[in-house]
C-alpha positions as CSV (number, residue, x, y, z in Angstrom):
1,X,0.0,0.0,0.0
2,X,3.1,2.6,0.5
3,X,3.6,2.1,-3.4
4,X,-0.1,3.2,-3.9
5,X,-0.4,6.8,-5.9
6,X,-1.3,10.3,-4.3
7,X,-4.3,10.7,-6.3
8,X,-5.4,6.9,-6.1
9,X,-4.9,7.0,-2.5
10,X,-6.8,10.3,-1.8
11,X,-9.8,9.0,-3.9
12,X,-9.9,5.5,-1.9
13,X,-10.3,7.7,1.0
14,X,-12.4,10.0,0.1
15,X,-14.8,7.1,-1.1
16,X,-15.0,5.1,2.3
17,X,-18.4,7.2,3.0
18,X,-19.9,8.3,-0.6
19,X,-19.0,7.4,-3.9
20,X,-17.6,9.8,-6.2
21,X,-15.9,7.7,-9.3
22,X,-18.0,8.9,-12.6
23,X,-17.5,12.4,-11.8
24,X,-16.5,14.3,-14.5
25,X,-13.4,16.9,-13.9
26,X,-12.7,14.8,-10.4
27,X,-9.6,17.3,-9.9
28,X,-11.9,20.2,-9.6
29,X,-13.9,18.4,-6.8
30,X,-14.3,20.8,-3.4
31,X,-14.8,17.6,-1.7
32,X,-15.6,19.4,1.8
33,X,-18.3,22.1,0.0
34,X,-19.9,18.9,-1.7
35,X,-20.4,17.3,1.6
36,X,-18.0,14.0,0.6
37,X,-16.6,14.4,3.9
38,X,-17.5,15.0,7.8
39,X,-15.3,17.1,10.1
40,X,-14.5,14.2,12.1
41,X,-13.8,12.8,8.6
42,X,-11.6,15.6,7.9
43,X,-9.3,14.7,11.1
44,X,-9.2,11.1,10.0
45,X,-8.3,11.9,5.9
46,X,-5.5,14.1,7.5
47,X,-4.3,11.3,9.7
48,X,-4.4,8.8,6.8
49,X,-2.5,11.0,4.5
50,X,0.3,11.8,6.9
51,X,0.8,8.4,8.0
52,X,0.3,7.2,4.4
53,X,3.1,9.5,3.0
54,X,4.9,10.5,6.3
55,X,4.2,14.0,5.8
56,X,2.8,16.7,8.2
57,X,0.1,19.1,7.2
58,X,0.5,23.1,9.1
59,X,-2.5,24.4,10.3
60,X,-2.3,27.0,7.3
61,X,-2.8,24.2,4.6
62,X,-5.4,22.6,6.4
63,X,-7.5,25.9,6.0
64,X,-6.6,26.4,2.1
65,X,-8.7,26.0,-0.1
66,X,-5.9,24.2,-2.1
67,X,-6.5,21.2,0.9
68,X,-10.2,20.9,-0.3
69,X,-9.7,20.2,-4.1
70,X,-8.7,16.9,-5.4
71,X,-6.5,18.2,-7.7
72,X,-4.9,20.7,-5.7
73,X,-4.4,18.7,-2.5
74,X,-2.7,15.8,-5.0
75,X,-0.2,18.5,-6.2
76,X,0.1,19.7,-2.3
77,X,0.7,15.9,-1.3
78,X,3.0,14.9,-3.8
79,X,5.1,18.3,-3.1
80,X,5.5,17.8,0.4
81,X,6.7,14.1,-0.3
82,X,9.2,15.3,-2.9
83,X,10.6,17.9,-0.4
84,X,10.9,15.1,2.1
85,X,12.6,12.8,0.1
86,X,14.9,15.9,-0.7
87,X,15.9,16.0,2.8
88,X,16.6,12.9,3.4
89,X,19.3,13.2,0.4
């Protein structure tokens, strides 16, 4: 599962309550203003990416609006991973 894609793995998550495959333009998807996830769902989707990618979220990006698009929090994700693995170089 560490292998598993950013957006594949967001889009597994985000589908444990509501099912959101056959949506066209997915990466435009405000999944929070289209009520796919809770706020206790929130706090879990957090935890499940940082412990997925070893990452850590700031409070500032939580409140973005980049966190709540599929396509933006993918780009966010895979930025944050690429800046770890550029540390650890």
């Amino acid at each position: 599962m560490k292998n598993m894609k950013t957006k594949d793995f967001i889009l597994e998550e985000l589908q444990k309550e509501y099912d959101i495959e056959g949506l066209e333009n997915i990466d435009r998807l405000n999944f929070v203003e289209e009520g796919y996830i809770t706020s206790l769902g929130i706090i879990q989707f957090v935890i499940a990416l940082e412990e997925q990618f070893g990452i850590e979220f700031t409070e500032e990006e939580l409140s973005s609006d980049d966190f709540k698009i599929v396509g933006k929090l993918v780009a966010m994700v895979e930025r944050k991973i690429a800046s770890k693995e550029e540390k650890a170089t």
